[in-house]
C-alpha positions as CSV (number, residue, x, y, z in Angstrom):
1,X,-15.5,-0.1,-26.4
2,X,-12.5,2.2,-25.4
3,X,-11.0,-0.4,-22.7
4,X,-10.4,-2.2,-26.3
5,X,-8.4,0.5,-27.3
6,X,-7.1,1.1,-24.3
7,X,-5.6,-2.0,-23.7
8,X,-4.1,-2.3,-28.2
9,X,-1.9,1.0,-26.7
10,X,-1.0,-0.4,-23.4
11,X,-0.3,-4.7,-23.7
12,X,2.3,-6.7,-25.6
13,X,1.2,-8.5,-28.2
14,X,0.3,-12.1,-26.6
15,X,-1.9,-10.5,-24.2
16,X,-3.7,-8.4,-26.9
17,X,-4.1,-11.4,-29.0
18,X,-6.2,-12.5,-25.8
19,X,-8.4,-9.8,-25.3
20,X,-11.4,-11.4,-26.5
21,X,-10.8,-14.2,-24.0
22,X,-12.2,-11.5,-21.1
23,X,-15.7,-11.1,-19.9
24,X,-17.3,-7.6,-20.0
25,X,-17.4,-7.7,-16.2
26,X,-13.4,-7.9,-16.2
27,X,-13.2,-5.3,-18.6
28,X,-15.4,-3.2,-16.4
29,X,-12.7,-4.0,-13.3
30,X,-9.8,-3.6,-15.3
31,X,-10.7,0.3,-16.8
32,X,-10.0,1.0,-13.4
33,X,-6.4,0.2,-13.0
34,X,-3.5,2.1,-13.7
35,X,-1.9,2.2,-16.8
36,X,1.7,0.4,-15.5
37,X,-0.5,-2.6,-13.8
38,X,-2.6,-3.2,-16.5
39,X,-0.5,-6.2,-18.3
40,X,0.6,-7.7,-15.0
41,X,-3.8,-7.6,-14.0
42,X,-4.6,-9.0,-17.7
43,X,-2.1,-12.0,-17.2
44,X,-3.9,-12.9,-13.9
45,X,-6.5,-12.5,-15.2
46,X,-6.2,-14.4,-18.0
47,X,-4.1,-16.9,-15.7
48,X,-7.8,-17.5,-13.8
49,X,-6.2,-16.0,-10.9
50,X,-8.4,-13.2,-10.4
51,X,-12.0,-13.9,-11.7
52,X,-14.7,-11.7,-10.2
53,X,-15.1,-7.9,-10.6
54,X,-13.9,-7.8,-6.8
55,X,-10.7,-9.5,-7.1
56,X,-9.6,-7.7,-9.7
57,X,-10.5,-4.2,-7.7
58,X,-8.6,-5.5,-4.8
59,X,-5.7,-6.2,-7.0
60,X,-5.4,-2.5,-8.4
61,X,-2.9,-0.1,-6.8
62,X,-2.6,2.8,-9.4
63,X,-6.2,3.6,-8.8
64,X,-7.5,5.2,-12.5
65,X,-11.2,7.1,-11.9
66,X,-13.2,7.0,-15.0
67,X,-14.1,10.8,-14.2
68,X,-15.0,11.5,-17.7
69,X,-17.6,8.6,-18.4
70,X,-21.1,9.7,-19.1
């Protein structure tokens, strides 16, 4: 899954320890944001702040199309 390797580049190392803790629905809201918001998203994430696919969209700023998906 690319978000996985996405996210070994992008987070610090608690939040990557974590990764497995998120549900493939979060992962599917979370490709979407930018590459600066990602942690601070993750955290909330992870924090149960932001559960559904929806919050998470909301929460995105630094919109990142997946233009090149198939």
């Amino acid at each position: 899954f690319e978000m996985y390797a996405r996210m070994r580049e992008l987070l610090p190392a608690d939040l990557i320890a974590r990764m497995g803790e998120l549900t493939p629905e979060q992962l599917v809201a979370l490709r979407f944001a930018g590459d600066g918001e990602l942690a601070a998203l993750v955290r909330d994430v992870l924090a149960g702040k932001l559960a559904t696919r929806k919050a998470i969209k909301l929460q995105i700023k630094d919109w990142k199309g997946d233009y090149l998906r198939a």
